[in-house]
VOZALO-840820 format. One line per field, with one value per residue (C-alpha): residue in one letter; chain; x, y, z. Coordinates in steps of 0.25 Angstrom, whole numbers, plus 5000, padded with zeros to 4 digits. Layout:
REM residues N
r: (A,...)
c: (A,...)
east: (X,...)
north: (Y,...)
up: (Z,...)
//
This chain:
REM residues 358
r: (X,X,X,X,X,X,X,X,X,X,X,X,X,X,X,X,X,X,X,X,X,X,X,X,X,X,X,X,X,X,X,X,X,X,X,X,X,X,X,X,X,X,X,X,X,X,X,X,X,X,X,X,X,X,X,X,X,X,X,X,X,X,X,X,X,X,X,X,X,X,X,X,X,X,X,X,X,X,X,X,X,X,X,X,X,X,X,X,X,X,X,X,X,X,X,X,X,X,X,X,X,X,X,X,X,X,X,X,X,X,X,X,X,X,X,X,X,X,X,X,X,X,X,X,X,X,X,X,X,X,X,X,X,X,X,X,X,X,X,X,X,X,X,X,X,X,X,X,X,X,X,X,X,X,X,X,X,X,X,X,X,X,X,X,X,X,X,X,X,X,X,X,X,X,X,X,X,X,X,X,X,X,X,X,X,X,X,X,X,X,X,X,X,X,X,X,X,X,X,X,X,X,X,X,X,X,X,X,X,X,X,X,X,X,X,X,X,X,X,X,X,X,X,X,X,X,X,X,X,X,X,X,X,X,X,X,X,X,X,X,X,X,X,X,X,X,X,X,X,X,X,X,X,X,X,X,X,X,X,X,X,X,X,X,X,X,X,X,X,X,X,X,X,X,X,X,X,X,X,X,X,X,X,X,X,X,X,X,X,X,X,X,X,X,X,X,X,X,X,X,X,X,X,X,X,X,X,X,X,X,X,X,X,X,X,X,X,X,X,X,X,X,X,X,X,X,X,X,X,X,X,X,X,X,X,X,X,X,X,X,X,X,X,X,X,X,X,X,X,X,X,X,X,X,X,X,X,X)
c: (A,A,A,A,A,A,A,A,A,A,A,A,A,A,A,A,A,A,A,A,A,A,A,A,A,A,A,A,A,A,A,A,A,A,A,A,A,A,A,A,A,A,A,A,A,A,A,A,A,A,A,A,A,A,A,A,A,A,A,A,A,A,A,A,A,A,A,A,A,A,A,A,A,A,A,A,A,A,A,A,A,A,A,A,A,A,A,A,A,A,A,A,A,A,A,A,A,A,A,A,A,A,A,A,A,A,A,A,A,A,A,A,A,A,A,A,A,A,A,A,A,A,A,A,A,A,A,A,A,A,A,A,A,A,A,A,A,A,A,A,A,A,A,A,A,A,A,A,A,A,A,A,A,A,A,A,A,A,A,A,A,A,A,A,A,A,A,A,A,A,A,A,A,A,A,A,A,A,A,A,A,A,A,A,A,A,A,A,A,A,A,A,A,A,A,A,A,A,A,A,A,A,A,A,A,A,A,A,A,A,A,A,A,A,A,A,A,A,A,A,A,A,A,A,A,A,A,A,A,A,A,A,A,A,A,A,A,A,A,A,A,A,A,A,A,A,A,A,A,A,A,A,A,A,A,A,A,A,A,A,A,A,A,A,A,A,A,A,A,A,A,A,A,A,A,A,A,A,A,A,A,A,A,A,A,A,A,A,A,A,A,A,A,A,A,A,A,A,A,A,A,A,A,A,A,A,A,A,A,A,A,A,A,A,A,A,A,A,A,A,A,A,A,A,A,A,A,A,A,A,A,A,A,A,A,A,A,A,A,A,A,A,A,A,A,A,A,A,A,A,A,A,A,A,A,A,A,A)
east: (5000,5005,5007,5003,5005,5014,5028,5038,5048,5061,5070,5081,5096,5107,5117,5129,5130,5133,5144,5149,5152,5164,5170,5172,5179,5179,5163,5158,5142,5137,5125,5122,5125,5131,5139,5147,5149,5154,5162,5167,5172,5179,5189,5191,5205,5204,5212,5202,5188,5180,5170,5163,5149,5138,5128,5116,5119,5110,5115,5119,5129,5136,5136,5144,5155,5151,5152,5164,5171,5171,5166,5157,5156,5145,5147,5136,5130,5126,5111,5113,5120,5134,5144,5147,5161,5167,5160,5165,5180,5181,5176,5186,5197,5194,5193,5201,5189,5193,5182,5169,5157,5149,5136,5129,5116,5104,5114,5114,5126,5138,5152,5165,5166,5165,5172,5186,5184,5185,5198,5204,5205,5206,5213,5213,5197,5188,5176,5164,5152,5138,5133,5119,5111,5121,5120,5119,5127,5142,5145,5143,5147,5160,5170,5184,5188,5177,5183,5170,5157,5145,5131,5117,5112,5100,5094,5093,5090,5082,5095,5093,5106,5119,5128,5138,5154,5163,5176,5190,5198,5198,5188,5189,5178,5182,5173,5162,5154,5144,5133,5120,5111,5101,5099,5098,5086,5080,5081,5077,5064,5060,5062,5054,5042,5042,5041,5032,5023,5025,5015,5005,5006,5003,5007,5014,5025,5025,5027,5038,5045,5047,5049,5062,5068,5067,5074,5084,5087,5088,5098,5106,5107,5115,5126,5139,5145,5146,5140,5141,5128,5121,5119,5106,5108,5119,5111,5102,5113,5116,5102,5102,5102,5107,5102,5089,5088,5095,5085,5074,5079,5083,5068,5062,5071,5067,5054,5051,5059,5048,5036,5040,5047,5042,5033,5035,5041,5051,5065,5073,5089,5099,5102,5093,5094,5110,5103,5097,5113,5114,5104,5095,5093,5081,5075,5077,5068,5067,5055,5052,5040,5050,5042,5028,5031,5039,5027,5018,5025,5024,5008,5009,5018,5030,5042,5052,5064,5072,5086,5092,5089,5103,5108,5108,5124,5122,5109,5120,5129,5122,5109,5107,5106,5099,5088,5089,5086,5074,5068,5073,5065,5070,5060,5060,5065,5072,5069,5058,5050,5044,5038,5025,5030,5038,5024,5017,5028,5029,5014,5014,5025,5019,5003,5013,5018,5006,4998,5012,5014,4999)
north: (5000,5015,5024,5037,5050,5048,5053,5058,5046,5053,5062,5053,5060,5058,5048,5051,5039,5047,5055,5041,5036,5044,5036,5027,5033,5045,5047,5056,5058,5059,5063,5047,5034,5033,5045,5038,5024,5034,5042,5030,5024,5037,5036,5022,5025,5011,5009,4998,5004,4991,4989,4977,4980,4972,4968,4973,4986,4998,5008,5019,5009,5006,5019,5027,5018,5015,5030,5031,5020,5008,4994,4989,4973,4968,4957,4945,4948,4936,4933,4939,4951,4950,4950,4936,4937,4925,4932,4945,4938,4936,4951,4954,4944,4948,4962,4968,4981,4994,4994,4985,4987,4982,4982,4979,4976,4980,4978,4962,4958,4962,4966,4962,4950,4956,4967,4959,4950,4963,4970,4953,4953,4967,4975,4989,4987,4998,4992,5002,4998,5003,5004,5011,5000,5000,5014,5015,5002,5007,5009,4993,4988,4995,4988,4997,4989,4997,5008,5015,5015,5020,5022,5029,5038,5042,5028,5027,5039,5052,5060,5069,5063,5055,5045,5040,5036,5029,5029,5022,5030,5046,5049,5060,5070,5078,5069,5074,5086,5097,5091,5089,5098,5096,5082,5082,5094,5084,5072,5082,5087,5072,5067,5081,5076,5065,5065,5076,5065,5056,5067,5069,5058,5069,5064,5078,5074,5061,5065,5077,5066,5058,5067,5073,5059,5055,5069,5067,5051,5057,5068,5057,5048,5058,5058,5061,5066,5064,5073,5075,5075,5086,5093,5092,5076,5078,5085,5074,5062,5069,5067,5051,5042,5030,5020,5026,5023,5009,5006,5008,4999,4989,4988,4990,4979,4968,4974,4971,4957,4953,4958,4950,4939,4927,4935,4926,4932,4941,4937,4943,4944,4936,4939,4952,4951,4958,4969,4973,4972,4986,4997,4990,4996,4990,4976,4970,4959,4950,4949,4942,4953,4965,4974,4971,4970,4985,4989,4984,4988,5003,5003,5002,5012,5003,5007,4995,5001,4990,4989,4988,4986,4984,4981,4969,4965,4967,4956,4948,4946,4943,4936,4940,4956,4951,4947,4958,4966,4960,4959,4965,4975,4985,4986,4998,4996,5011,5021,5026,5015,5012,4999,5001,5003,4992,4985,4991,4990,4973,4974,4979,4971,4959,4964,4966,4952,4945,4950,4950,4934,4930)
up: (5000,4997,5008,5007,5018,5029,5032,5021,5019,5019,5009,5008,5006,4996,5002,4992,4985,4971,4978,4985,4970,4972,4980,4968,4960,4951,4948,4936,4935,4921,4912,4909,4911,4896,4898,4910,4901,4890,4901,4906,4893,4889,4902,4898,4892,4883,4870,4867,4865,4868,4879,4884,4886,4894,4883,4892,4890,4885,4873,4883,4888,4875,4869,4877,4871,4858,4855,4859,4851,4861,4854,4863,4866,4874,4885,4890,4902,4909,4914,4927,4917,4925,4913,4905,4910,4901,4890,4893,4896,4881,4877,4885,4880,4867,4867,4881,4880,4886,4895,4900,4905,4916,4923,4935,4931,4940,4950,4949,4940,4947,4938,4947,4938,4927,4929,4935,4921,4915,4924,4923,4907,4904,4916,4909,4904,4910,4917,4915,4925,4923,4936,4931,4938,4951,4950,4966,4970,4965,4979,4981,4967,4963,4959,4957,4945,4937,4930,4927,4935,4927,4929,4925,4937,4930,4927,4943,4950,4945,4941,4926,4922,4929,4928,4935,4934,4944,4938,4948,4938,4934,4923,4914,4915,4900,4896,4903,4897,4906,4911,4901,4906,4895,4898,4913,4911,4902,4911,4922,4917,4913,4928,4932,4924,4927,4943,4941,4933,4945,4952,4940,4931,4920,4906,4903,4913,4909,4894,4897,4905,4895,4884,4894,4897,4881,4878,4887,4884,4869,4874,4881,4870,4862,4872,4865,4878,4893,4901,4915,4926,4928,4941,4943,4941,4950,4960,4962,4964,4976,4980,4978,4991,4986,4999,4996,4982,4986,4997,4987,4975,4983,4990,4977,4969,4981,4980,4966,4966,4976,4966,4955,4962,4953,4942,4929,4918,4925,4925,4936,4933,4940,4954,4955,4970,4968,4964,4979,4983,4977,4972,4962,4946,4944,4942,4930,4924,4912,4903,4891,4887,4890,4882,4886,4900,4899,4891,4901,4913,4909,4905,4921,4922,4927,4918,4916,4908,4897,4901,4889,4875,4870,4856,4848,4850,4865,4864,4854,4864,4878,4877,4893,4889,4876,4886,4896,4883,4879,4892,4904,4909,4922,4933,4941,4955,4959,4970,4965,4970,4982,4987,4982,4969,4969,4971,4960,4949,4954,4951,4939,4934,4939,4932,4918,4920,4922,4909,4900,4902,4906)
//
């Protein structure tokens, strides 16, 4: 049952944890998270421009390195997507790549393996990670033999722009233009309108919304440079608590494990559980009806994003990222939510599930 009335719960206050990145190593906050994978490929000083790339991997991921020169080789992923290392060994036999790329995905596929197969064959080989769905567990999961950590901010928290880069060694900022005002006013007005339809359910918001994130994903895709973050994205990091945002993914991860918890049709990944040892992304699920199921979901107003459509030779190499293309679909578990919504969103997808495969 909803509560309504009562007492205020409290305002909870910033406990650092973008500042306590520093103690990493040297951090440099971005416009995006592709800007941070190009930034980091620029100060990989590599006379062999090939990268080992994870086939599951979206478009903004490969080309930030395909536009500047690098070949890129897609590795197999196995089913629980930690890296096929024997498969990777002889990528890395046959090619000794200036840099690799790893990823923790959804917080369940751990990369110290990986990463010492990588440092074992080919010592001088940057290892790039993309923590974007670990974006609040560095602190737990860094490994100092990653030359360059990289995330997303914005696909996790409300900022109008940022991403994030944890580097061991000294980066150079020349590459690093003025911040893009432009595109954070863009973003900015979107997420506006958009909590303002959060109150009125009017369609004008709704429509201006949309219309602002679209123009500013169009501005985006146009990257030819790497911008820095703006301030007033910025400004709102220093706002974040990070055990609050924890506390609340974890719950809600748990929460909506328990709500589908034997619902034919959905596949759960591989050790989902690991995900609760950090600060869960979201919760990813298999589905042979992808489509319909997405298209359903959002007649209800439940909005499960595809993670990723990748390109043809990815799918050629990997058969596991093939599938996660075709039918993966990323259920919402963030900060946002609070318990009764947990409820609803399990209901609905358990409604969607029923009529789809009756």
């Amino acid at each position: 049952m909803r509560e309504f009335g009562s007492e205020f719960p409290s305002i909870v206050l910033s406990d650092g944890y973008f500042d306590s990145l520093k103690r990493l190593g040297h951090c440099t906050f971005l416009r995006s998270g592709r800007e941070a994978l190009a930034f980091a490929a620029k100060n990989c000083i590599s006379e062999i421009s090939v990268v080992l790339l994870p086939a599951y991997c979206c478009w903004s991921m490969s080309a930030p390195f395909e536009r500047m020169g690098w070949q890129v080789i897609f590795y197999r992923l196995m089913p629980d997507l930690s890296a096929d290392l024997d498969y990777l060994e002889n990528l890395l036999r046959k090619y000794h790549p200036g840099a690799v790329l790893t990823m923790n995905y959804f917080g369940i596929a751990p990369t110290d393996s990986t990463v010492a197969l990588v440092k074992s064959i080919c010592p001088t080989c940057y290892v790039i990670e993309d923590f974007s769905h670990c974006t609040f567990s560095l602190l737990t999961i860094y490994n100092p033999n990653v030359d360059f950590y990289v995330s997303s901010i914005r696909k996790s928290i409300g900022v109008c722009d940022g991403a994030v880069v944890v580097s061991s060694q000294q980066t150079d900022l020349r590459f690093v233009q003025e911040a893009d005002v432009d595109f954070a006013i863009l973003r900015q007005q979107a997420q506006w309108n958009k909590e303002k339809y959060r109150y009125t359910q009017g369609s004008d918001q709704k429509q201006a919304f949309r219309q602002h994130l679209s123009d500013a994903e169009e501005h985006l895709n146009q990257f030819h440079t790497i911008h820095a973050i703006s301030p007033t994205a910025m400004q709102m990091l220093a706002t974040i608590s990070r055990s609050q945002i924890a506390f609340a993914r974890q719950t809600n991860l748990e929460h909506l494990l328990a709500c589908l918890e034997g619902l034919q049709h959905i596949v759960l990944l591989p050790h989902m559980s690991r995900a609760l040892s950090g600060v869960p992304f979201s919760l990813p699920v298999l589905t042979r009806r992808r489509d319909e199921m997405q298209y359903q979901l959002a007649q209800y107003g439940l909005y499960a994003a595809v993670l990723w459509p990748i390109s043809q030779e990815a799918q050629n190499v990997c058969p596991v990222s093939a599938r996660m293309s075709e039918e993966m679909l990323s259920l919402p578990i963030d900060q946002r939510f609070d318990y009764d919504d947990i409820e609803e969103i399990g209901n609905i997808i358990i409604q969607v599930v029923t009529k789809l495969y009756a």
